[in-house]
C-alpha angles and dihedrals in degrees: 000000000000087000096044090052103061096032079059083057115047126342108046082035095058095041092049092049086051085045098243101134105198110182100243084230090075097037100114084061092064089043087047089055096046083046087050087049089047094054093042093052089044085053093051088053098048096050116034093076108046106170119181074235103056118207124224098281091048097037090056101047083046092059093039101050095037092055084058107045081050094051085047089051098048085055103042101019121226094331084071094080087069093069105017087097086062090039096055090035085062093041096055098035087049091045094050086045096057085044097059093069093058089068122088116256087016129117116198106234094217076069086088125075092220098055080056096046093056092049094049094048082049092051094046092038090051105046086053093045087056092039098059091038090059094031107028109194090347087071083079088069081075090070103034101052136237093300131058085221090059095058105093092048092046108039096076093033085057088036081057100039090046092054098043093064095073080046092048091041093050111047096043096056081039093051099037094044095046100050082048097062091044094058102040086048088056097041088055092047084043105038108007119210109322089046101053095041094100099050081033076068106039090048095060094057095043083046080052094051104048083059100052089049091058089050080049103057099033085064096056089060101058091044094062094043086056097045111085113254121252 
């Protein structure tokens, strides 16, 4: 309902008066792609003029992106700088994307079960990935236990484990961000601006925080594919 209604408003009403008719069922891919311009244009900006004293724009994405790298670091040691990049990149798309479905006329489009699907393949396909280019074949010990003996027991239960991670990714940034968009879309009808401030402003920290737990736990996950197995 919450999506329907501000598709109705802005988005899938522009592209149909320029005679672009973009079925409404793919619309999250056209907001992903205006959210991937936007961070490509902030990035331009952010970059094409370094100083050694750095102004307010590139003082703030230094802080921002150094308090991370550092945070990455503490947790994976110095290993971490070599995904941190994808890591960040995931943390800030994910972040602009939350964000999109506080404005009005807007839809997020994590909103929509397929743009998480797609992130959480990615992440499982990247911490193997990691984990067989720093182990090689070893990186199988992961999945069979400690003991030789175990491996039978173990090897579906971690199978099973291992695959469940792009479902659990997806469906708790799906299901959070989601809810989210109803609620805010009722409060307004209900209690137009004034009236849904206060939950406007909760929601972006708790949109902030669902993508910071899927930098979280994407991190995790690297972290155990670059630690020996035992």
């Amino acid at each position: 309902m919450a999506g329907d209604i501000q598709y109705v408003l802005i988005l899938k009403e522009g592209l149909d008066a320029v005679g672009i008719n973009f079925p409404k069922e793919y619309i999250h891919i056209v907001y992903s792609w205006v959210i991937i311009a936007v961070l490509i244009f902030l990035g331009w900006l952010a970059t094409r003029r370094l100083t050694l004293v750095p102004g307010k724009s590139q003082n703030v994405w230094e802080t921002l992106i150094g308090g991370m790298e550092d945070f990455v670091v503490q947790n994976m040691g110095e290993a971490g700088r070599k995904v941190f990049p994808v890591l960040f990149t995931l943390f800030i798309y994910i972040l602009f994307m939350n964000l999109t479905g506080l404005i009005p006329g807007a839809d997020a489009p994590t909103a929509n079960i397929n743009t998480n699907v797609g992130m959480a393949i990615f992440v499982f396909l990247y911490y193997n990935y990691w984990g067989f280019k720093l182990h090689g074949l070893h990186y199988i010990k992961h999945f069979t236990g400690p003991f030789w003996w175990l491996a039978p027991m173990m090897l579906p239960i971690e199978i099973i484990s291992h695959l469940a991670r792009p479902l659990s990714l997806t469906l708790r940034l799906f299901g959070n961000i989601r809810g989210e968009e109803i609620v805010i879309a009722l409060m307004f009808f209900l209690a137009p601006v004034l009236g849904s401030l206060p939950i406007f402003m909760l929601f972006v920290l708790m949109k902030t925080m669902q993508a910071f737990i899927f930098f979280m736990l994407s991190l995790m996950y690297l972290k155990g594919a670059f630690e020996e197995a035992h």
